[in-house]
N, C-alpha and C positions, 0 to 999 in steps of 0.2 A: 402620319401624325404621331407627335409624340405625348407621350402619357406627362403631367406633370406631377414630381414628388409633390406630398402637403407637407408641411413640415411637422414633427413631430409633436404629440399632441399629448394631454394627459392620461388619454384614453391607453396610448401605446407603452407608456411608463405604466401604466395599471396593469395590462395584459401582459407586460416581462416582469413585473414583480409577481402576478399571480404564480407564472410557469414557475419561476424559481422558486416562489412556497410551495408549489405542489411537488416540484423533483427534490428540495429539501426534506420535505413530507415523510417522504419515502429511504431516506440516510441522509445523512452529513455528505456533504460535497463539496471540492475543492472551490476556489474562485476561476480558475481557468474551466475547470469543469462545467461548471454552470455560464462562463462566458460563451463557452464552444456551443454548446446545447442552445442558446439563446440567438447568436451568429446562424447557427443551421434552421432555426423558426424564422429567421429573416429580419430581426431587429437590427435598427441602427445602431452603431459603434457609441454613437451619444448617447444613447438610449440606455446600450447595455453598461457603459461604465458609472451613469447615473444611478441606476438600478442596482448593479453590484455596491456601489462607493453607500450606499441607504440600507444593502441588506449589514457592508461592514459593521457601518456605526451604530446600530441593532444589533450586532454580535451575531449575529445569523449565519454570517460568513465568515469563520474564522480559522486560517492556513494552518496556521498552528496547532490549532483545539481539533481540528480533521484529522491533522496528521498524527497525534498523540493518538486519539482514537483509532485508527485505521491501523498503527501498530498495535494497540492492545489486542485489536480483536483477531490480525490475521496472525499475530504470536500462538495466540492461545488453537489457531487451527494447524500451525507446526509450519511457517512459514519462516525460513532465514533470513539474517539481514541483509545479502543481499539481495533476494527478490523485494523486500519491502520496500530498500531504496528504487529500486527499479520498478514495481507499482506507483508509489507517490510520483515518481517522476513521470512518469506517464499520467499523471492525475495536474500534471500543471505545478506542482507544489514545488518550493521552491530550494535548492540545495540546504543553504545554511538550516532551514526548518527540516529538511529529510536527512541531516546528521544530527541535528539537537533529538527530532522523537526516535529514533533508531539506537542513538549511546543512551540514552536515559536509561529507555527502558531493555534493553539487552548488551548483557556484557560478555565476555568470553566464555565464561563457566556456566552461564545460565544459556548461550545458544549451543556448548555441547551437550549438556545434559537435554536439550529440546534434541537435538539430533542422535542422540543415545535413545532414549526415550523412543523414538521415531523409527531408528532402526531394528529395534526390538520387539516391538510391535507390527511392524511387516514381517519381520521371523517367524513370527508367530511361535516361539521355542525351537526354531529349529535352530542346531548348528549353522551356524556362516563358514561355506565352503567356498571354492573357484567360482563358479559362474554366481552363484549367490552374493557375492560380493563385490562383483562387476556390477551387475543390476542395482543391488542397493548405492551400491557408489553416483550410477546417474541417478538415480531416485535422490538421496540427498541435495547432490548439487543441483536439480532441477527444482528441486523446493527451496533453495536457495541459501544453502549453508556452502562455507567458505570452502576451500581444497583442505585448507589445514584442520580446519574442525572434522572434515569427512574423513582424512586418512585416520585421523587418531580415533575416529568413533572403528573404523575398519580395523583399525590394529587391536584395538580393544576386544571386538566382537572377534575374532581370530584367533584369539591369545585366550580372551577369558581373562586379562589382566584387569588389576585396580585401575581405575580410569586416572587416577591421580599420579599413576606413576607413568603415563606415557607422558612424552614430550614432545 
């Protein structure tokens, strides 16, 4: 015997709005984020796009306003522009919005100085020698700064030169 759907009710748009305010609650989250999360509780597709399309026009849900946030904040923990594109994009968000908050808010000379910064402080004052420099090199690009930001933070910490005069 088979079970039949009820069709969807106000009751079930009340319990996916709730979840979404309480996982909102807790951060800002993408739209795809909170559709996945709502899909794995087992809501319908009508359900969830109702749901989301209400937290939109509430400003609740906003791609953009997420993703300007989610760069300020993993900037300020010493993450590069490329891992942040590659966060957001794993968060659902969408290209054209994960190159507007990434150029805004970081330009060349403000992600070497975060990657100078970065290096310097795993130094901990020591010289940068051979194996020191291998390691800090995956250390940078795993935190997600460019090759070209990393060689020249490398050359820099090697050399002891002006950061302004490498190329």
């Amino acid at each position: 015997m088979r079970k039949r759907s009820k069709p969807p009710g106000p009751r079930d748009e009340e319990a996916a709005r709730e979840k979404c305010l309480r996982l909102l609650a807790l951060r800002a989250r993408a739209a795809a984020e909170l559709r996945q999360r709502l899909r794995l509780a087992g809501f319908e597709q009508n359900i969830i796009e109702t749901v989301l399309a209400d937290l939109e026009r509430a400003d609740l849900v906003n791609d953009e306003e997420f993703a300007r946030q989610w760069v300020a904040q993993r900037t300020a923990s010493g993450a590069g522009r490329n891992r942040l594109r590659w966060e957001l994009r794993r968060k659902g968000v969408g290209e054209d919005l994960i190159c507007r908050a990434v150029d805004e808010a970081i330009d060349d000379s403000t992600e070497l100085e975060q990657a100078l910064g970065l290096a310097q402080r795993r130094l901990r004052g020591q010289p940068a020698e051979g194996a020191d420099l291998l390691r800090l090199r995956r250390f940078l690009v795993g935190r997600g700064y460019g090759f070209g930001t990393v060689e020249r933070v490398l050359r820099h910490l090697a050399a002891q030169e002006d950061l302004s005069d490498v190329s």
